[in-house]
N, CA, C and O of each residue as an XYZ file, in Angstrom:
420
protein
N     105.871     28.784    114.337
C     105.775     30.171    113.989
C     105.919     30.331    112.478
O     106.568     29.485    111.864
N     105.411     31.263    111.897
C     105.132     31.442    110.578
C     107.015     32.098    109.932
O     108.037     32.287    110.591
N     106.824     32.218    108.865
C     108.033     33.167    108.113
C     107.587     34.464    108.166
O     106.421     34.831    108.025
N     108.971     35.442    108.463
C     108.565     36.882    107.974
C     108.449     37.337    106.974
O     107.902     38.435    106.865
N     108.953     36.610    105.824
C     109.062     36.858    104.333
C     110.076     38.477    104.569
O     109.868     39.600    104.110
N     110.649     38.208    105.038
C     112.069     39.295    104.918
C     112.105     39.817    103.838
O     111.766     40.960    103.531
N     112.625     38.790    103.045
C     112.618     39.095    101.808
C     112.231     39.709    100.598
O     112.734     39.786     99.477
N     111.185     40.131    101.137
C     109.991     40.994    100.110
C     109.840     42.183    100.413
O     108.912     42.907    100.051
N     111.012     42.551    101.303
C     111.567     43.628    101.954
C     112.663     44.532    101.653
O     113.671     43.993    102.110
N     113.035     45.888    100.990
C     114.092     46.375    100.918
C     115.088     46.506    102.061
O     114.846     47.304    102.966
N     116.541     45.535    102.073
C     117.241     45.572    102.560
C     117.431     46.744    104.081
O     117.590     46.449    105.266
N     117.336     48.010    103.455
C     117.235     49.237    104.412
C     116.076     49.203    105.578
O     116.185     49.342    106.797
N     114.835     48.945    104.686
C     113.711     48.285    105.595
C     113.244     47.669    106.614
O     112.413     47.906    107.491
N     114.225     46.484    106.218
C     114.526     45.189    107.474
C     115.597     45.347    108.277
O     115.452     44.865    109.401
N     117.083     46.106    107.953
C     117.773     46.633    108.656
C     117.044     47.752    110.005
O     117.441     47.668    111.167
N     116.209     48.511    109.670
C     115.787     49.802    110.198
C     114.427     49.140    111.250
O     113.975     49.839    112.157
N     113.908     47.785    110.983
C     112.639     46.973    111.816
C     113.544     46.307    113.051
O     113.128     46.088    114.188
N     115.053     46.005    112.480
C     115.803     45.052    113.590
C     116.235     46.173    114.433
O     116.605     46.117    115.606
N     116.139     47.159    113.699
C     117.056     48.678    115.611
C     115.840     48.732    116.060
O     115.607     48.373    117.215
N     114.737     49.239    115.138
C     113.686     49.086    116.075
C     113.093     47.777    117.160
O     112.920     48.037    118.350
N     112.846     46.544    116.674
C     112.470     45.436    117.454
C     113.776     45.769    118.681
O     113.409     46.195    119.776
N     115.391     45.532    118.401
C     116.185     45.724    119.585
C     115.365     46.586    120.522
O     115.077     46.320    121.689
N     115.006     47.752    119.764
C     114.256     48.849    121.554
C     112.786     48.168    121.630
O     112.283     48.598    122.668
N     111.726     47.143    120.874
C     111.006     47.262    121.229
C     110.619     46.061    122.690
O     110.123     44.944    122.545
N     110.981     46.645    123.906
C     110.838     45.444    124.822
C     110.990     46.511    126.025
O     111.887     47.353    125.992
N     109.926     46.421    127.248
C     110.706     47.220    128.168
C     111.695     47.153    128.927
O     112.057     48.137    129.571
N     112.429     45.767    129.002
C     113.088     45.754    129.951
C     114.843     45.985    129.242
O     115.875     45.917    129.909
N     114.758     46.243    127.840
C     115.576     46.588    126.951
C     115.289     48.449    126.899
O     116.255     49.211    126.874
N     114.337     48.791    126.893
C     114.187     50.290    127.594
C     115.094     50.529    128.541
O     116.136     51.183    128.500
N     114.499     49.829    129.538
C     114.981     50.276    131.106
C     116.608     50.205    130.969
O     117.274     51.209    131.224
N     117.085     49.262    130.652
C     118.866     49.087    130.376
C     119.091     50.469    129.599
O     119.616     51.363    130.263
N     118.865     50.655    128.709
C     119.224     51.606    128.074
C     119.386     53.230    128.541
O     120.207     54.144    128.460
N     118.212     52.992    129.015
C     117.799     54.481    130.434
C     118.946     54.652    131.721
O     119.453     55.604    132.315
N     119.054     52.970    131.792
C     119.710     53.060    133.100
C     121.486     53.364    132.556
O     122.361     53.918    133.222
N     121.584     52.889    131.391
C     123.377     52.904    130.885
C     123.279     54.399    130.558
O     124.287     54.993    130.940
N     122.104     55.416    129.794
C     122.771     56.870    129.590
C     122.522     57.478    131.307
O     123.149     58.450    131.728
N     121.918     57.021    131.810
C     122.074     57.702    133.372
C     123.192     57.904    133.724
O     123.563     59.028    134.060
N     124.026     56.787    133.721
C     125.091     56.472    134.382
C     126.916     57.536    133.509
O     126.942     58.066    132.398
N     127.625     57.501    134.125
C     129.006     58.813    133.870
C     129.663     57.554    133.119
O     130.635     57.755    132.390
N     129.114     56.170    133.296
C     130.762     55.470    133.232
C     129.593     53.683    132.488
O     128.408     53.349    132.524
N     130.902     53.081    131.930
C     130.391     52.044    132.038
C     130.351     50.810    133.035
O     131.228     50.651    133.884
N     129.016     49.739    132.839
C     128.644     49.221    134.163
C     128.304     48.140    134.274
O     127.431     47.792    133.480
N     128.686     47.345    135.042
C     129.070     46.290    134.497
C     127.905     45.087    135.621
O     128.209     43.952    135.989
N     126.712     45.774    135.897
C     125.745     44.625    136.666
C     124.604     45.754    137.190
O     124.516     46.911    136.779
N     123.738     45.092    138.229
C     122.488     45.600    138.689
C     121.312     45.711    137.140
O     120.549     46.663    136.980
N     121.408     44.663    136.270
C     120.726     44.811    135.508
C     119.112     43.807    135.854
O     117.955     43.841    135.435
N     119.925     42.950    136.886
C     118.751     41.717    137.429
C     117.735     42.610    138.279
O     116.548     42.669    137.957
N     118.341     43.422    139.568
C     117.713     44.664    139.987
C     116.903     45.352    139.273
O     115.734     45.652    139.518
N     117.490     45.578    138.454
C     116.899     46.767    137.366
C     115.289     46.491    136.650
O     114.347     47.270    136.499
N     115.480     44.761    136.233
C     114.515     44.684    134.929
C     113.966     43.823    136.026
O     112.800     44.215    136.062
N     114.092     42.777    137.059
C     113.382     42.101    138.182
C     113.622     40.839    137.049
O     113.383     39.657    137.295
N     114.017     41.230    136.083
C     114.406     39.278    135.516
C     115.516     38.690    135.702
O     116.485     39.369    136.042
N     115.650     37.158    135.508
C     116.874     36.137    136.049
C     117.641     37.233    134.866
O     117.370     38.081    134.017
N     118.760     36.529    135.502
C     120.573     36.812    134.476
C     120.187     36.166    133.056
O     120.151     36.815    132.011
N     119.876     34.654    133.180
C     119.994     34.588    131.608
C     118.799     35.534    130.877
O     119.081     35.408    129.685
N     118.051     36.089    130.926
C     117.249     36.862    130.261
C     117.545     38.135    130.499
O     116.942     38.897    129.743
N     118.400     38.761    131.434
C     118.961     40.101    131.252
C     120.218     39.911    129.968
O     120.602     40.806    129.216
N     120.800     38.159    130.002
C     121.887     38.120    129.089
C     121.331     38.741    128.144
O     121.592     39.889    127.785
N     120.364     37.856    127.594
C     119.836     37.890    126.347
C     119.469     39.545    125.380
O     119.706     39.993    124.258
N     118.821     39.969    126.554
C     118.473     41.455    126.399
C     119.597     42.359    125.779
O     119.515     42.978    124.718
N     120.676     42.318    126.653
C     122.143     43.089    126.791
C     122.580     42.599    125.546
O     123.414     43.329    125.011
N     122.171     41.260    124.726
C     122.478     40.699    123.737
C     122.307     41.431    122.389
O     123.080     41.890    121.547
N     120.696     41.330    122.569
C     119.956     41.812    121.681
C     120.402     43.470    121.471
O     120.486     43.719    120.269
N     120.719     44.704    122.373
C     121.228     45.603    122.027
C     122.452     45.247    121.921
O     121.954     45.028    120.816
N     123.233     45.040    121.915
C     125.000     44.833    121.870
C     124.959     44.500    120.074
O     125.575     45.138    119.221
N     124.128     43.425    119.865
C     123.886     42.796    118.606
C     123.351     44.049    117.091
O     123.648     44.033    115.897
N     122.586     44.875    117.816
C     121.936     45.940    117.300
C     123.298     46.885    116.928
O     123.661     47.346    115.846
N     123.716     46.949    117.871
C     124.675     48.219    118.144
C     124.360     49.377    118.703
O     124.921     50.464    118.565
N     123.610     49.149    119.221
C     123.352     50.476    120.336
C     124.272     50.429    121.466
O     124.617     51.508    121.947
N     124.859     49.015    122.118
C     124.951     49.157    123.376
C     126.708     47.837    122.956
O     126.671     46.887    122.173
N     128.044     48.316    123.838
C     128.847     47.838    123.286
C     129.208     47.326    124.603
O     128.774     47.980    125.551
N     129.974     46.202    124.884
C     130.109     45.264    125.443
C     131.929     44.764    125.777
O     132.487     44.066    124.930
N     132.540     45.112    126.786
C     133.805     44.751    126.652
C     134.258     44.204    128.193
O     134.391     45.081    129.047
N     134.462     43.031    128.522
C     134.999     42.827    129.702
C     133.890     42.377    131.019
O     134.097     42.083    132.196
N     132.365     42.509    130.008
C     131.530     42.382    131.271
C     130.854     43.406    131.525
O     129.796     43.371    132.153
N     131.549     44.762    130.925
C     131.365     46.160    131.196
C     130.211     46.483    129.774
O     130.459     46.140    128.618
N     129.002     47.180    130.202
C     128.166     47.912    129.265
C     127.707     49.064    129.238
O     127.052     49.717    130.051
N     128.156     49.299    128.094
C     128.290     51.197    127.625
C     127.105     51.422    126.330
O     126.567     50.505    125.709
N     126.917     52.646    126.162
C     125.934     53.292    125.210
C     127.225     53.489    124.343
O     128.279     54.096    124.538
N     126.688     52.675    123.223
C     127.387     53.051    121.696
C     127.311     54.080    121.149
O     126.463     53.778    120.311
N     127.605     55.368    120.909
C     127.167     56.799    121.003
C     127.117     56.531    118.757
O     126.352     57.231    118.095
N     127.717     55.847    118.316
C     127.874     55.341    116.951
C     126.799     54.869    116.360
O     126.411     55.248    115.254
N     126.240     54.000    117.068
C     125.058     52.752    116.788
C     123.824     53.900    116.797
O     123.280     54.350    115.788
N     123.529     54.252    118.160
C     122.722     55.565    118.645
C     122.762     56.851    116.937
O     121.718     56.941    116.292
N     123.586     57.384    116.635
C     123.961     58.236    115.598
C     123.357     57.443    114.268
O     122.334     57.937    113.794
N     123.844     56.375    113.686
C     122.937     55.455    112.934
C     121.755     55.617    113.244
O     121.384     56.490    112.459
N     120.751     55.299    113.995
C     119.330     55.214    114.589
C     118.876     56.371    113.940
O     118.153     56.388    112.944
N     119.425     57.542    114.671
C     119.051     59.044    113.987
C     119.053     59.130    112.748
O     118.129     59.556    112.055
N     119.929     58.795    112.445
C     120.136     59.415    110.619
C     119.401     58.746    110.062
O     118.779     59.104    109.061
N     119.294     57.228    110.796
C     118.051     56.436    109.448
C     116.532     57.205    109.889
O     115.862     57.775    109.028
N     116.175     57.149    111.072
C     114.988     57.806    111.325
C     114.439     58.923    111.256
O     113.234     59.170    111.308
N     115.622     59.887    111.093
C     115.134     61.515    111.042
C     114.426     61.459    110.093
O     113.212     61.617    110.219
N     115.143     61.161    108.611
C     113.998     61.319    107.543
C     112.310     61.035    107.497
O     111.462     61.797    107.034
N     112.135     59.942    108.010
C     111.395     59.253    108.368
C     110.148     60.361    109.546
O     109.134     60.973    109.210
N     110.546     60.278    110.387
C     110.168     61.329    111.586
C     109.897     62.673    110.656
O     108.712     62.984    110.537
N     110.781     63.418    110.053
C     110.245     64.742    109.574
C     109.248     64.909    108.175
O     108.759     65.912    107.656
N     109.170     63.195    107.751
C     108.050     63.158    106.337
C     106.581     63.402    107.269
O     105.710     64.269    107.206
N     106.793     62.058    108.250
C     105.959     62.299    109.220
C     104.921     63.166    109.777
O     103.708     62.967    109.713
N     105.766     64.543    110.554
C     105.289     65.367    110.943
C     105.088     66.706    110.000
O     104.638     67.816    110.284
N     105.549     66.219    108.889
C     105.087     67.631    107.916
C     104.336     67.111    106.533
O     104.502     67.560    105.399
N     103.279     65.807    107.041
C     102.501     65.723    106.569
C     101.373     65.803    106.270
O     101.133     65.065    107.226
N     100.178     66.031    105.759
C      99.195     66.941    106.423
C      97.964     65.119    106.540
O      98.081     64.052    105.937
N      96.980     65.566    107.543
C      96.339     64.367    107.676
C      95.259     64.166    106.402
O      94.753     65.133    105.834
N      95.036     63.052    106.110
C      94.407     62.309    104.852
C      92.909     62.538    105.086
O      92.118     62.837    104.191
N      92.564     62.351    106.518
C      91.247     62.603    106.788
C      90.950     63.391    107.864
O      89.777     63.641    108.140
């Protein structure tokens, strides 16, 4: 596999591609859907959930936990309501240049 050249990247940039890549996967969707569904944190039915083995639900649960969206204690997995709040604040800006831009062509 090639290099990403990260590096040629403003810090904020590559920070703001890694929350995104964390959500970009569906079966990292579906966890996420399925943890704000839920009143409480939960600690399995994720194999159910995504129809993949355990070690690749690990991995998943990894990859957000790692992000910080999704926090991890005992086995038990909860929505980081913190990590989530980050996401927003870096993206709002972003999102409202966006939509109050007028089209080029």
């Amino acid at each position: 596999m090639g290099l990403t050249k990260t590096e040629l990247y403003a810090p904020a940039d590559v920070a703001e591609a890694e929350l995104l890549k964390a959500l970009g996967h569906p079966a990292r969707l579906a966890i996420v859907r399925h943890l704000l569904s839920q009143c409480s944190c939960v600690n399995g039915g994720f194999v159910a959930l995504t129809g993949l083995s355990q070690p690749s639900v690990s991995r998943h649960l990894g990859v957000l936990v790692e992000a910080g969206l999704v926090s991890s204690k005992n086995g038990h997995y909860c929505i980081r309501p913190e990590g989530w709040r980050a996401l927003q604040a870096q993206f709002a800006p972003l999102v409202e240049q966006a939509i109050h831009t007028k089209p080029l062509c």
